[in-house]
C-alpha positions as CSV (number, residue, x, y, z in Angstrom):
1,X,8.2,-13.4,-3.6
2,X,5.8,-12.5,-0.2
3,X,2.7,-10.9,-0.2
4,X,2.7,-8.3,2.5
5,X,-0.8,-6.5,4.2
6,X,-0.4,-3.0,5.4
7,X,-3.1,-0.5,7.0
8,X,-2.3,3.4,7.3
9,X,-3.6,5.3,10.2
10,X,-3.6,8.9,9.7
11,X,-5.0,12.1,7.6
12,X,-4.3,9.6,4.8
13,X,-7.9,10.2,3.1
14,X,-8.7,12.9,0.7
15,X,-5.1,13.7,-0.2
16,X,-4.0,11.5,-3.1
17,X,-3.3,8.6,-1.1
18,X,-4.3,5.5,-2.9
19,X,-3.2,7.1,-6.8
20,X,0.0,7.9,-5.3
21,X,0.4,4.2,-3.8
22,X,-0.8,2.9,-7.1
23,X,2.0,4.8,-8.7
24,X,5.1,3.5,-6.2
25,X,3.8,-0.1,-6.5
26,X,3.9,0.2,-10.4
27,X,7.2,2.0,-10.1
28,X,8.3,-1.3,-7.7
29,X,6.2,-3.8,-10.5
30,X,4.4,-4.6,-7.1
31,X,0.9,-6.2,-7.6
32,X,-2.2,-6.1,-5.1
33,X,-4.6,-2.9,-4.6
34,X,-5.2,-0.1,-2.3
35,X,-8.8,0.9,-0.7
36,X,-10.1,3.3,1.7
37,X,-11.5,2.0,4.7
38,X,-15.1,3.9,6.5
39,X,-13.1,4.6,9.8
40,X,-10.5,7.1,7.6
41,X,-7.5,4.6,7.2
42,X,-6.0,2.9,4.0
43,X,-5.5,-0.7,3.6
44,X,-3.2,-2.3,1.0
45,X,-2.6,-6.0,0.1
46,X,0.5,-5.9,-2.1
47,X,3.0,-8.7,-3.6
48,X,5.9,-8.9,-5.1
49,X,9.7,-8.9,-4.1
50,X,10.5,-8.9,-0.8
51,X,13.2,-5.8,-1.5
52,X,10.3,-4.1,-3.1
53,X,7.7,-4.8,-0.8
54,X,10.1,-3.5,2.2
55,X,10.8,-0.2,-0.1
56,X,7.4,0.6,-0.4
57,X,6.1,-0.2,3.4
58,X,8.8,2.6,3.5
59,X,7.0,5.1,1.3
60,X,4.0,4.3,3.1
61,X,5.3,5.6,6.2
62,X,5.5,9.0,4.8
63,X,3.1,8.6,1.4
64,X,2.3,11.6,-0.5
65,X,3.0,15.2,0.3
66,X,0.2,16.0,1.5
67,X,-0.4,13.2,4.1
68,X,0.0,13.0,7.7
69,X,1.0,9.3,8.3
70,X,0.5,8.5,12.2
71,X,1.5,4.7,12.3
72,X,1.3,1.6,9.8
73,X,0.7,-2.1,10.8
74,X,2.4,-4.5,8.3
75,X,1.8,-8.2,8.4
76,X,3.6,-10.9,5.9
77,X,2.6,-13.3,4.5
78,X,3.1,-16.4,2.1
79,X,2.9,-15.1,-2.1
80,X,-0.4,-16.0,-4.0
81,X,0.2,-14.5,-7.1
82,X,-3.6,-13.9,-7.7
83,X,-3.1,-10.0,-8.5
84,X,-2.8,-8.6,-12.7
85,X,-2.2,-5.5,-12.0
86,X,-1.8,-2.9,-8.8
87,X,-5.5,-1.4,-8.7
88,X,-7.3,1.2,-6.5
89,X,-10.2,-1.1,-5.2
90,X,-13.8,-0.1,-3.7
């Protein structure tokens, strides 16, 4: 298990973004959250299964339909197993 934190840079707001990651990360049983950040990117904290993990920073470089994914920075790190649930947080 690894807990992995990834940010989105892109036209990644405003297009079903976070629901959609909610949804892949529920699909993987992937825990953590998803949140918008003021300067227009998306940041996810995320653990689980390192196979998992690695398949969604995959999704992430394309995300939903109507995205425009630029670039993603992903940094590991070491499982905490503090997260329920896979949440959209504020």
């Amino acid at each position: 298990m690894k807990q992995v934190h990834i940010v989105v840079l892109g036209s990644v707001q405003g297009v079903f973004y976070r629901a959609n990651t909610r949804k892949k990360a529920k699909d993987l049983a992937i825990k953590g959250w998803v949140r918008n950040l003021r300067d227009g990117r998306v940041e996810i904290t995320a653990e689980g299964k390192e196979k998992d993990l690695k398949n969604l920073i995959e999704w992430c470089k394309k995300g939903p339909k109507l995205a425009f994914v630029e670039n993603i920075e992903v940094e590991w790190s070491d499982y905490t197993g503090k997260y329920e649930e896979f949440s959209i947080a504020r």
